[in-house]
KOLZA-235138 format. One record per residue: x, y, z of N, C-alpha, C in turn; residue number from 1. Coordinates in steps of 0.02 Angstrom, whole numbers, always signed. Layout:
! KOLZA-235138
[[X Y Z] [X Y Z] [X Y Z] NUM]
...
***
This chain:
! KOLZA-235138
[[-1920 -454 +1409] [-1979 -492 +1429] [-2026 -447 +1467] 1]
[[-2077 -451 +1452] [-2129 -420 +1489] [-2177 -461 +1538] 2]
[[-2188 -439 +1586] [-2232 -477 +1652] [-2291 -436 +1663] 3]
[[-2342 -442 +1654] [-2417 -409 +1669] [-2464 -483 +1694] 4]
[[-2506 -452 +1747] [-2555 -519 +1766] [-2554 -580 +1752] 5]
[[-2481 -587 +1773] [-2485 -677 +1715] [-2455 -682 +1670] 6]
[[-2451 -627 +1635] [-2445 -638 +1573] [-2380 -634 +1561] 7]
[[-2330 -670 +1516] [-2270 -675 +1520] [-2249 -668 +1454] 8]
[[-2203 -618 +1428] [-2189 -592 +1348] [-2117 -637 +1340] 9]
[[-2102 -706 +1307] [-2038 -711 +1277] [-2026 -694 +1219] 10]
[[-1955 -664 +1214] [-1936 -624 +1150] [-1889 -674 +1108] 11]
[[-1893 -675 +1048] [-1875 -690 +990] [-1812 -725 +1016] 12]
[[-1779 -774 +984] [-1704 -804 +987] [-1702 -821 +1073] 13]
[[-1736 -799 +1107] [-1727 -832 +1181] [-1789 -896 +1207] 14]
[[-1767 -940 +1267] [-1805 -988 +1282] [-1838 -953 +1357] 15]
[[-1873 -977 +1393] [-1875 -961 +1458] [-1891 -1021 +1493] 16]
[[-1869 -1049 +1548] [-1889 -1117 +1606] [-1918 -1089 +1654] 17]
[[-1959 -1150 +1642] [-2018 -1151 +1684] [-2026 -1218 +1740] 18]
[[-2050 -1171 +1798] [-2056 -1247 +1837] [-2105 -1213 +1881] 19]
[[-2104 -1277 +1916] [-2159 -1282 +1987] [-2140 -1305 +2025] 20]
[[-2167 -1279 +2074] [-2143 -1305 +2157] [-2067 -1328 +2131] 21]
[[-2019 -1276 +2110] [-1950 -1294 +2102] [-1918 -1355 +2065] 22]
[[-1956 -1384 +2035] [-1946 -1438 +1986] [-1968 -1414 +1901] 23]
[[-1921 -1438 +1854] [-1933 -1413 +1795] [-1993 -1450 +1767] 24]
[[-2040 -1404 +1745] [-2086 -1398 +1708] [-2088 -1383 +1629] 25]
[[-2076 -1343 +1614] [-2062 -1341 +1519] [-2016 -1279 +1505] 26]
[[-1997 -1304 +1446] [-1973 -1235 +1416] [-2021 -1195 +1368] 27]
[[-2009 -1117 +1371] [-2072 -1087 +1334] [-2044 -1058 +1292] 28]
[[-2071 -1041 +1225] [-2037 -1059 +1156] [-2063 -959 +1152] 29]
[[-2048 -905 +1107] [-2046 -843 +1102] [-2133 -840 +1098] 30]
[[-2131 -769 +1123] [-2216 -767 +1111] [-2240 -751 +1181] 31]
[[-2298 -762 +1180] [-2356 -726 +1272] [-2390 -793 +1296] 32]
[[-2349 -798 +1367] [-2367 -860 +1397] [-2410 -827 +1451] 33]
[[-2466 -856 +1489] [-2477 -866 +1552] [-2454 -888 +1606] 34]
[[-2446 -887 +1665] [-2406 -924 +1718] [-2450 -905 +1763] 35]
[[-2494 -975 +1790] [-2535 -935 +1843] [-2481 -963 +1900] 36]
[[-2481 -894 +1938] [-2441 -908 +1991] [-2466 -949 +2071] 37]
[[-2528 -949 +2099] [-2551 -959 +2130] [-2531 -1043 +2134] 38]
[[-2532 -1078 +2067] [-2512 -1158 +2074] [-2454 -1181 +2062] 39]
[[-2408 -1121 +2097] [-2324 -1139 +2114] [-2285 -1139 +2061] 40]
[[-2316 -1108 +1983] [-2267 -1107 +1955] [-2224 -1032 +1936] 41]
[[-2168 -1045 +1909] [-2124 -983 +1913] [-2084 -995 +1851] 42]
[[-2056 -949 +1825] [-1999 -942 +1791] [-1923 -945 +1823] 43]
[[-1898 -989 +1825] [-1809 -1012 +1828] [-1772 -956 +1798] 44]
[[-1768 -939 +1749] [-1739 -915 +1706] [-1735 -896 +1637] 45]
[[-1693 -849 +1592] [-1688 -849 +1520] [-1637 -895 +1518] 46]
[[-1610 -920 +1442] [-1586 -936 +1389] [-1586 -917 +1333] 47]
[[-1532 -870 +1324] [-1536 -846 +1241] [-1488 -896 +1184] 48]
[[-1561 -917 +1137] [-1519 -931 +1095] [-1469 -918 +1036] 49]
[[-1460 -878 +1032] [-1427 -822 +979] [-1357 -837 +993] 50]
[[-1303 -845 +932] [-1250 -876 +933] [-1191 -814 +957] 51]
[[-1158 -835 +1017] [-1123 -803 +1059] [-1041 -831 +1040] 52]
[[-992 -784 +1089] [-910 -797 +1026] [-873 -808 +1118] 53]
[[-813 -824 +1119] [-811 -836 +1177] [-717 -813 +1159] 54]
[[-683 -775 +1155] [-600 -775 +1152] [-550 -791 +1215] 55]
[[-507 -847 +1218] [-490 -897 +1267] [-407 -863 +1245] 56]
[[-380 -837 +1282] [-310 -837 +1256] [-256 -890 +1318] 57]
[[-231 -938 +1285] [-186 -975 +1340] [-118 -986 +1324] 58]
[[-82 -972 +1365] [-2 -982 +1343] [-3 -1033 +1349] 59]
[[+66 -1054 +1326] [+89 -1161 +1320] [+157 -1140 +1279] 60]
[[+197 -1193 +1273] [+237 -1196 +1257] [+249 -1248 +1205] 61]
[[+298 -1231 +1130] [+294 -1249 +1093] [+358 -1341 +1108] 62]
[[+382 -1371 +1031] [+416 -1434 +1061] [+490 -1397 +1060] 63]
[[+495 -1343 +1043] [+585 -1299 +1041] [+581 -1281 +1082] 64]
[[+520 -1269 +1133] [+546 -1215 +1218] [+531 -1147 +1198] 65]
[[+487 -1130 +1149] [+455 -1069 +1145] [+392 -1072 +1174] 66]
[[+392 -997 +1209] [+315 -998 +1255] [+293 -958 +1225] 67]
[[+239 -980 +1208] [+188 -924 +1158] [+120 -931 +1173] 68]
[[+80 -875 +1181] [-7 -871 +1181] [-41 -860 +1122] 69]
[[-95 -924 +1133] [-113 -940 +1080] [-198 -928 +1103] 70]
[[-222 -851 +1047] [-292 -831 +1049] [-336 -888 +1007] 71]
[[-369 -926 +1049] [-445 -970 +1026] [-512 -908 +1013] 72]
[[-521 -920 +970] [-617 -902 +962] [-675 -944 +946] 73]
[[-718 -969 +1004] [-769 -996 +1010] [-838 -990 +993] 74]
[[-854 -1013 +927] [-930 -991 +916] [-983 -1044 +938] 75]
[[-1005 -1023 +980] [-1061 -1088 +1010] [-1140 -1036 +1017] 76]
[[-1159 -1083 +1037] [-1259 -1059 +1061] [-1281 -1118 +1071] 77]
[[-1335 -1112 +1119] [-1385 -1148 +1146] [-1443 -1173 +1109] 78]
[[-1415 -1278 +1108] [-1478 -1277 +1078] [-1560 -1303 +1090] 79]
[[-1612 -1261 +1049] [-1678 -1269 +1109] [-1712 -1327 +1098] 80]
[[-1682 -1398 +1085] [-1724 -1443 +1103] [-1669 -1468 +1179] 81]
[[-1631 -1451 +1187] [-1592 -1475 +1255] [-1594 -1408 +1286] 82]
[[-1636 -1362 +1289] [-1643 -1292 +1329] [-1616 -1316 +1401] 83]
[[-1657 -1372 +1417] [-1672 -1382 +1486] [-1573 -1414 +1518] 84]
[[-1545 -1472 +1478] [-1483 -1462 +1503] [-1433 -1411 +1487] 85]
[[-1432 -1392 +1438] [-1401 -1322 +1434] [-1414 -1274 +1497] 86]
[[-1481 -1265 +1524] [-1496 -1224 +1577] [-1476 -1243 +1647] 87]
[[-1468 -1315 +1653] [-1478 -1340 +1742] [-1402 -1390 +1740] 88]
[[-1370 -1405 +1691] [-1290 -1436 +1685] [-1229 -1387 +1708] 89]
[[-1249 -1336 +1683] [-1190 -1287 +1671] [-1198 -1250 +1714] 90]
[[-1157 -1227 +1777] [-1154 -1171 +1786] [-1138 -1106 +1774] 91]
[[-1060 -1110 +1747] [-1031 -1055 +1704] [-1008 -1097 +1632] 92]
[[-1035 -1087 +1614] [-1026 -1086 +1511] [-985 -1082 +1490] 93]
[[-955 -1020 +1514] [-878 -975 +1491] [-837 -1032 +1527] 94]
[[-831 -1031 +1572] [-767 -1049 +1609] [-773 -1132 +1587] 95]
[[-830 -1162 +1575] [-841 -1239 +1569] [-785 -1226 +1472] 96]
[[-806 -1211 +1452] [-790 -1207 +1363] [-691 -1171 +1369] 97]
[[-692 -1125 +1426] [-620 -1119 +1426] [-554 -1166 +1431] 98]
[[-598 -1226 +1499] [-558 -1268 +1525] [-555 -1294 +1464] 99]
[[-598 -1322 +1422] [-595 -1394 +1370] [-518 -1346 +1324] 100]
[[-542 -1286 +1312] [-492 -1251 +1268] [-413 -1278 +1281] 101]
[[-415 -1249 +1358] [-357 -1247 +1393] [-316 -1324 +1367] 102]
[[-365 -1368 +1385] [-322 -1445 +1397] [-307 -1462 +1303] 103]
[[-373 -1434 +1269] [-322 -1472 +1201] [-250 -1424 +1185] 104]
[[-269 -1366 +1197] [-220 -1317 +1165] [-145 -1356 +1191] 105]
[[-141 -1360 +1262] [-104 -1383 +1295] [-75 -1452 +1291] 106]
[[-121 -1482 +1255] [-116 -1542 +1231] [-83 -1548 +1161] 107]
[[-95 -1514 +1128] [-77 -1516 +1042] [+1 -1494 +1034] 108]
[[-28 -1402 +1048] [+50 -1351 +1042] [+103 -1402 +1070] 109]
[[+139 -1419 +1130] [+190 -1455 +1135] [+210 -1497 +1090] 110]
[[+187 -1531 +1052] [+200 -1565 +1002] [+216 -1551 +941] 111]
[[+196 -1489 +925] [+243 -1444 +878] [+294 -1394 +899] 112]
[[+347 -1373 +829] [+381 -1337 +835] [+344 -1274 +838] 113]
[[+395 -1208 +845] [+378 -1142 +848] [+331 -1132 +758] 114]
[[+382 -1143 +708] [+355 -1129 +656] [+301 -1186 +628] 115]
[[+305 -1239 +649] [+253 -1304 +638] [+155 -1271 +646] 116]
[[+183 -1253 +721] [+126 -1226 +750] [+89 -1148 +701] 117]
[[+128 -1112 +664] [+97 -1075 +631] [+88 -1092 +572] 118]
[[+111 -1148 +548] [+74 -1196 +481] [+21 -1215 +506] 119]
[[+22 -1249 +560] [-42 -1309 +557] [-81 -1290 +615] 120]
[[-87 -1223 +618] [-152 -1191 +665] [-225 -1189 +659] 121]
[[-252 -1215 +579] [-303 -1257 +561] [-304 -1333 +600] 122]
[[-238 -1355 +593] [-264 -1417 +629] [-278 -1418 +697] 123]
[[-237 -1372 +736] [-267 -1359 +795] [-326 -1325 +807] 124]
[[-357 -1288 +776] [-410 -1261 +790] [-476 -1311 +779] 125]
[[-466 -1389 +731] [-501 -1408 +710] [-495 -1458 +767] 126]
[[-421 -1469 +802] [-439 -1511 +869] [-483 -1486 +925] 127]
[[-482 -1429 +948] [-512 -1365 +989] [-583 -1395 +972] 128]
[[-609 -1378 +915] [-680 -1406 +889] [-697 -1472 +908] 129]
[[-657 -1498 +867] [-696 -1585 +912] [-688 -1589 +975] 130]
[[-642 -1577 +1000] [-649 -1608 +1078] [-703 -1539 +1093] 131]
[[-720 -1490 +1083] [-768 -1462 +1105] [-853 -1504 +1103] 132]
[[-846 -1508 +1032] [-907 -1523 +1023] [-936 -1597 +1080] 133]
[[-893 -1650 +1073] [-905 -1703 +1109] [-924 -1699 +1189] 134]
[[-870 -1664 +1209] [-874 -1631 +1285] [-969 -1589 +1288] 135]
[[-969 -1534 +1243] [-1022 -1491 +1258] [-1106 -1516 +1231] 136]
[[-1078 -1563 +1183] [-1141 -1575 +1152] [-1185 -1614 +1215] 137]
[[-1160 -1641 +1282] [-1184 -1674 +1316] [-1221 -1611 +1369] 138]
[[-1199 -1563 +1337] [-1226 -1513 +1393] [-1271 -1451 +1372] 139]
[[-1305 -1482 +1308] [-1347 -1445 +1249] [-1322 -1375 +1242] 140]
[[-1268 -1377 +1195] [-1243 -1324 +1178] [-1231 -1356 +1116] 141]
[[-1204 -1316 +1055] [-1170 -1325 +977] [-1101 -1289 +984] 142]
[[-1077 -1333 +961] [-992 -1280 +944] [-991 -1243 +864] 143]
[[-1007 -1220 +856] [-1043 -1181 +770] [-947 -1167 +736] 144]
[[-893 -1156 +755] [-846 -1142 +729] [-809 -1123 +781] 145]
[[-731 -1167 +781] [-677 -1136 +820] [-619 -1105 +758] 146]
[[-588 -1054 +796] [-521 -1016 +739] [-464 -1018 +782] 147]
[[-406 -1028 +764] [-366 -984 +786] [-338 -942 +786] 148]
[[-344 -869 +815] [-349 -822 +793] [-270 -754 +784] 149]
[[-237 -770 +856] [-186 -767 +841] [-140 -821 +900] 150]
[[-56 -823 +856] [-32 -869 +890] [+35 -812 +902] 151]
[[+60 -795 +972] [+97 -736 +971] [+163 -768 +1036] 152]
[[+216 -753 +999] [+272 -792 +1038] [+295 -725 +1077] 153]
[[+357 -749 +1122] [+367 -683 +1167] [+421 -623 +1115] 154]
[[+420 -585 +1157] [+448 -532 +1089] [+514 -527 +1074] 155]
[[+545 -563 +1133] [+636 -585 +1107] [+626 -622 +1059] 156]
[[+577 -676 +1055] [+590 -728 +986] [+558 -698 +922] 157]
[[+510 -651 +921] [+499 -614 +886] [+523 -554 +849] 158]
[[+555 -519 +874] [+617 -507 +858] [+706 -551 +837] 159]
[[+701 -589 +871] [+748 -653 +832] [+739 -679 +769] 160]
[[+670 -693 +742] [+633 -725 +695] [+631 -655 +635] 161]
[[+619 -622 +669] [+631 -541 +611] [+720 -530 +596] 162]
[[+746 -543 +635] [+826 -517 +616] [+855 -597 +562] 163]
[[+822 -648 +582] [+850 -702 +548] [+807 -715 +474] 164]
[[+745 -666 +472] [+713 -657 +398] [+766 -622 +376] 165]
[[+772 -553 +418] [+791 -507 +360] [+868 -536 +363] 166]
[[+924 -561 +385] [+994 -580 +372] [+982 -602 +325] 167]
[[+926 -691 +321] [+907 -726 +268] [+903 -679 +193] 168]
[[+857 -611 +193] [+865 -584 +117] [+911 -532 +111] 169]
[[+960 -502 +167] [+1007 -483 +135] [+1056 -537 +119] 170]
[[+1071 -574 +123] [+1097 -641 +101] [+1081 -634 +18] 171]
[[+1013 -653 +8] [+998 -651 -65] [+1018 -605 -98] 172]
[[+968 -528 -79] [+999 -469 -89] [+1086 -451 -122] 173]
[[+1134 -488 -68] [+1194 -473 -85] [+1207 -522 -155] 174]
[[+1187 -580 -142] [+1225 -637 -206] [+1158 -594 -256] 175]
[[+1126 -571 -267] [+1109 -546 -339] [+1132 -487 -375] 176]
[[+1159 -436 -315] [+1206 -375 -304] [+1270 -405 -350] 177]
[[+1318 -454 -309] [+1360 -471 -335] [+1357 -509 -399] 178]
[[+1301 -565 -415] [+1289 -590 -489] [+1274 -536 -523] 179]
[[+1230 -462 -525] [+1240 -436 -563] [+1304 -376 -565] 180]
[[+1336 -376 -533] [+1393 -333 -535] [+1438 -388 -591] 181]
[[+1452 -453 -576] [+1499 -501 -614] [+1463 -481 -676] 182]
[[+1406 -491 -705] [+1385 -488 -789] [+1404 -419 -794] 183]
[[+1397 -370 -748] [+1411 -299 -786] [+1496 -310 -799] 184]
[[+1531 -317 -757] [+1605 -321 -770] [+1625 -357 -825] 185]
[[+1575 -427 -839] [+1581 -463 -895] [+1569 -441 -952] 186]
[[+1503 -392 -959] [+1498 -375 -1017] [+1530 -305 -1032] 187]
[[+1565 -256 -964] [+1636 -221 -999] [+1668 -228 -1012] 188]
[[+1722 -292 -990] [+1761 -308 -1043] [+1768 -356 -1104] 189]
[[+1685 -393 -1115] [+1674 -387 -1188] [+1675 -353 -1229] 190]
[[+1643 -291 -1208] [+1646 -216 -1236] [+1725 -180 -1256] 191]
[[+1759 -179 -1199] [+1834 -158 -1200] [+1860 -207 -1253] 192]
[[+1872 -260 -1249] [+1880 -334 -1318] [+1865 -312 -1362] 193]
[[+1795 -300 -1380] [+1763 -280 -1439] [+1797 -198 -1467] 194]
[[+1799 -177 -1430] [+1832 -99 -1437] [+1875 -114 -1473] 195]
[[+1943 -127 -1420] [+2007 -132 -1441] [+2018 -172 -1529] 196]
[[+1997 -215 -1525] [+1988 -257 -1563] [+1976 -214 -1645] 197]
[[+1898 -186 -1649] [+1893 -146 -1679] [+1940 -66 -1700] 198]
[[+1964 -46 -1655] [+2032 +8 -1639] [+2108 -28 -1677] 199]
[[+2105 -91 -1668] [+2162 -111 -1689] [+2151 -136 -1781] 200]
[[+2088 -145 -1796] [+2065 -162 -1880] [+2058 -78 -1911] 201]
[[+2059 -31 -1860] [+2064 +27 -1901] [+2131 +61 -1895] 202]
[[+2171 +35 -1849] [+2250 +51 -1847] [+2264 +31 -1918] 203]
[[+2276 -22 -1924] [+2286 -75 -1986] [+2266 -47 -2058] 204]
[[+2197 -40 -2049] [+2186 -17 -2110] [+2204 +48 -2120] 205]
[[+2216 +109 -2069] [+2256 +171 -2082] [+2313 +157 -2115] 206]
[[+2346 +121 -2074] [+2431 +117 -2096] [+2439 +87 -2166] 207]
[[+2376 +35 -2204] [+2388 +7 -2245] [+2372 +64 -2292] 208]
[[+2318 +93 -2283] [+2301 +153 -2330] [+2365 +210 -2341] 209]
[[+2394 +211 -2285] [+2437 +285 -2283] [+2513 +233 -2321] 210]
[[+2543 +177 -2315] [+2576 +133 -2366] [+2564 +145 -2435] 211]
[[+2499 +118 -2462] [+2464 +133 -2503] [+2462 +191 -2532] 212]
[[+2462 +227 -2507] [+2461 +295 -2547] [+2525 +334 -2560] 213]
[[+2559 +325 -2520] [+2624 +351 -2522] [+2663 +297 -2607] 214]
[[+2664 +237 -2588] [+2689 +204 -2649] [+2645 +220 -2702] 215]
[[+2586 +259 -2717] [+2531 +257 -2770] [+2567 +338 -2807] 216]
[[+2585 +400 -2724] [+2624 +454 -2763] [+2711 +427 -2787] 217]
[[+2733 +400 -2750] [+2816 +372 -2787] [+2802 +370 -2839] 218]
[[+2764 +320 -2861] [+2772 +302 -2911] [+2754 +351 -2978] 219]
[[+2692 +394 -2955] [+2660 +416 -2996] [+2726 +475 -3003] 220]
[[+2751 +509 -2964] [+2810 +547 -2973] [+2845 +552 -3010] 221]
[[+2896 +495 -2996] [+2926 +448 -3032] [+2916 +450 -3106] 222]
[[+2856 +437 -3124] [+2839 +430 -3189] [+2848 +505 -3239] 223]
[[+2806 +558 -3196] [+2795 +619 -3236] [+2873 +673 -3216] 224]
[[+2914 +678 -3165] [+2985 +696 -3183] [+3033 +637 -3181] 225]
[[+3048 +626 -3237] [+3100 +590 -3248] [+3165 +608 -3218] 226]
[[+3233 +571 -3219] [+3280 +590 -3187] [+3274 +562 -3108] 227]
[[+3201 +570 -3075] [+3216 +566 -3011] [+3220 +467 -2985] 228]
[[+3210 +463 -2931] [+3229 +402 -2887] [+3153 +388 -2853] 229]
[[+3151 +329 -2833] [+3098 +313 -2776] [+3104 +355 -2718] 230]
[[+3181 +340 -2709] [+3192 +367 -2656] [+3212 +455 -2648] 231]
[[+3206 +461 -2688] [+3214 +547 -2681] [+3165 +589 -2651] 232]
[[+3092 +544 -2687] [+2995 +543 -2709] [+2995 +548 -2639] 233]
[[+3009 +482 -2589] [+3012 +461 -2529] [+3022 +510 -2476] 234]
[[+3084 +551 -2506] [+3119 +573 -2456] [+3079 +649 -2439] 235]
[[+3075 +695 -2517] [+3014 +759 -2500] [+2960 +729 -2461] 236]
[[+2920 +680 -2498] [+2843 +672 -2475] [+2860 +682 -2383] 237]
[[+2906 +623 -2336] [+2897 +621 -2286] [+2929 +681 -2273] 238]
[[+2983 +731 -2265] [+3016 +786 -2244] [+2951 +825 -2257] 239]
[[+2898 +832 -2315] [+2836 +873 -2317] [+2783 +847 -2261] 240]
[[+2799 +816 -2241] [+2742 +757 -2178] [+2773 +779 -2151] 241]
[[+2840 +784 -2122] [+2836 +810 -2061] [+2842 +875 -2041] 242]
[[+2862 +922 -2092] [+2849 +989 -2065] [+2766 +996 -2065] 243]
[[+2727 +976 -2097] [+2662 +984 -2085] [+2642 +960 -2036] 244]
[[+2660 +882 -1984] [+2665 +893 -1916] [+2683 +959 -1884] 245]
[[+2734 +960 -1894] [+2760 +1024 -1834] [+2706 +1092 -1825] 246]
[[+2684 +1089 -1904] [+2639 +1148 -1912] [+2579 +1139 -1883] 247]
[[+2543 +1103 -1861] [+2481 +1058 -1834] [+2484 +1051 -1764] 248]
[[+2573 +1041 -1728] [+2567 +1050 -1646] [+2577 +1147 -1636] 249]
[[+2620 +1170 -1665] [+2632 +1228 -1658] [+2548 +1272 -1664] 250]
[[+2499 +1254 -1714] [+2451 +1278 -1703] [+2399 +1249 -1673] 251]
[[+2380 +1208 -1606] [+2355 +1177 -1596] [+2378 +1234 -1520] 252]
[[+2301 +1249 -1502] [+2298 +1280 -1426] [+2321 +1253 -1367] 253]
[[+2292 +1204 -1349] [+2335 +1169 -1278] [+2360 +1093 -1305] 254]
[[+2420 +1118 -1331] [+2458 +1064 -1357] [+2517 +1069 -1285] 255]
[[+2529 +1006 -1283] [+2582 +990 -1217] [+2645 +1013 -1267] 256]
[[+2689 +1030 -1210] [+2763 +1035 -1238] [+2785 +970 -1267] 257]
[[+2839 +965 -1340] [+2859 +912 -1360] [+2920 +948 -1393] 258]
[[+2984 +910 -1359] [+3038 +929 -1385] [+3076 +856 -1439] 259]
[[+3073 +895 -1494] [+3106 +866 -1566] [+3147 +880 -1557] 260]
[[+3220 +841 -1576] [+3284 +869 -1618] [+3260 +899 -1678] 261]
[[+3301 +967 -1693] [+3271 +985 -1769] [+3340 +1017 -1789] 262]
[[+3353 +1036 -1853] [+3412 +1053 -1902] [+3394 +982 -1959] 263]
[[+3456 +1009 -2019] [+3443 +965 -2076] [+3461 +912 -2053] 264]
[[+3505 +885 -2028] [+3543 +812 -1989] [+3471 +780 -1989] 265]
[[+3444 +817 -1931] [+3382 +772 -1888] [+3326 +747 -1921] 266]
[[+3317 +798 -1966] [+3275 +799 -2014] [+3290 +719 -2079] 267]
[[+3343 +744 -2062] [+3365 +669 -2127] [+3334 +607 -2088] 268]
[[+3371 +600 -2031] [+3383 +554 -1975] [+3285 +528 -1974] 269]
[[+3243 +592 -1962] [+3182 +566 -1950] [+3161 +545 -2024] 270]
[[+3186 +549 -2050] [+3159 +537 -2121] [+3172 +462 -2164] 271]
[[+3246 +475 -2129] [+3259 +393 -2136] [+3236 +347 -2099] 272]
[[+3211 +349 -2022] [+3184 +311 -1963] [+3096 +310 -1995] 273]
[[+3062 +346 -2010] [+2997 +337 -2043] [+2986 +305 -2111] 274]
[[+3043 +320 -2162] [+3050 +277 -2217] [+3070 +204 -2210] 275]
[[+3105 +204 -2168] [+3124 +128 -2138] [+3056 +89 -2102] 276]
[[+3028 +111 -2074] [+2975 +91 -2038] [+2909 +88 -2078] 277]
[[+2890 +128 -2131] [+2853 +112 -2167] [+2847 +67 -2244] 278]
[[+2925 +68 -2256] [+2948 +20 -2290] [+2929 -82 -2257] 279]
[[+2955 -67 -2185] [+2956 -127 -2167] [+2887 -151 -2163] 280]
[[+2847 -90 -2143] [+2777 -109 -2135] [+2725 -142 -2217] 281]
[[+2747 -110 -2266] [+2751 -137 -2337] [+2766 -182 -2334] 282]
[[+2818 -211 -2297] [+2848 -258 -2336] [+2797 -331 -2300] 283]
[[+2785 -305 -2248] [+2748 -354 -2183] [+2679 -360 -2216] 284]
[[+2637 -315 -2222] [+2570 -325 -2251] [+2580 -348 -2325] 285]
[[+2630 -347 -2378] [+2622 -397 -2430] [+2619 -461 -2445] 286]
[[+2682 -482 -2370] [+2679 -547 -2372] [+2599 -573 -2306] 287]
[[+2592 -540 -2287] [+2502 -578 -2275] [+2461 -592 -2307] 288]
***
């Protein structure tokens, strides 16, 4: 504001009061007033109207017995057709708009829980507002928007509330650990099932093939030298099987030790124990 001879400069977004002989006279709107001073009048004061923020932080206690401070933010300004009670009602602004804070906050929070209260901190902030507005509007002010801005409990429960999240997802964590460990185990020994299973249809069909073929040379033997027996056919083919084993571990690099009985005896002996056994096995897969 500027003051020259009278002349009085109000600036933009502000009001200025005016009186005389100490009684209010008008409010003067932005722009270059006169004030002749000589007939007692004076300027009281500014009023800016330009929208001002006000941050109220008040502890209280929640309905579980948690004490927590809870940051309010106050958007208000002065408005200029009530310049004049806005200017001569109020003495301190701040501290008038804190108290109202104080009593709803104080009023509401107890009635919720710890976690209630950080759901429904819109609704408190929207209580903060009305009881503001009603209270202040009598004292030409606007309440333009209350928030709440933060709501901060003490740091043992804050830390309590962090160890009982995170237990909460290692909890989960573990049962999906363990559900998927069960399908992996489940689907190895589907796999092992399926294996074996398959391992045992190619056992089968070896043994039936190596049956098979052995009765396909008997016979064919049989046929082209006469004189001989099934069992004669029988008896070379496997005594030729098994020295061709022996020949197969003996040349085989890291073959483990394997001790055979061997001489002609043993030789018979294995010959008859494999003919017997593949006989029986004939005899088992025909009747299936």
């Amino acid at each position: 504001m500027g003051n020259l001879f009278c002349c009085v400069v109000v600036e933009q977004s502000t009001v200025v009061i005016k009186e005389r002989f100490g009684k209010f006279e008008e409010v003067l709107e932005p722009g270059c007033h006169c004030i002749p001073w000589v007939t007692g009048d004076r300027l009281a004061g500014h009023l800016s109207l330009r929208l001002q923020q006000l941050d109220v932080r008040c502890e209280t206690k929640t309905k579980d017995n948690v004490f927590v401070n809870v940051v309010a933010s106050i958007q208000y300004r002065a408005l200029a057709d009530k310049a004049s009670d806005a200017f001569y009602k109020l003495s301190n602004t701040k501290s008038q708009i804190q108290a109202y804070v104080f009593d709803v906050i104080r009023a509401s929070v107890p009635k919720l829980n710890l976690d209630d209260t950080f759901e429904q901190k819109n609704d408190i902030a929207r209580a903060v507002e009305q009881g503001l507005e009603k209270a202040m509007s009598a004292y030409g002010y606007e309440i333009v928007q209350t928030l709440i801005v933060d709501i901060e409990p003490d740091e043992h429960v804050k830390r309590a509330m962090n160890e009982i999240n995170a237990a909460a997802r290692l909890r989960v964590a573990a049962t999906e650990k363990a559900e998927a460990e069960k399908i992996l185990q489940i689907k190895r020994a589907e796999g092992e099932a399926e294996s074996k299973y398959l391992s045992g249809l190619g056992i089968a069909r070896q043994r039936q093939a190596i049956v098979d073929g052995l009765r396909d040379s008997v016979l064919g033997f049989s046929v082209n030298v006469p004189g001989t027996t099934a069992k004669d056919v029988m008896d070379m083919v496997l005594v030729t099987q098994y020295f061709d084993t022996m020949k197969e571990i003996g040349a085989a690099s890291k073959s483990s030790a394997v001790f055979i009985p061997h001489g002609p005896g043993a030789v018979r002996d294995v010959a008859t124990q494999i003919r017997d056994g593949l006989l029986q096995a004939s005899h088992h897969q025909t009747h299936e």
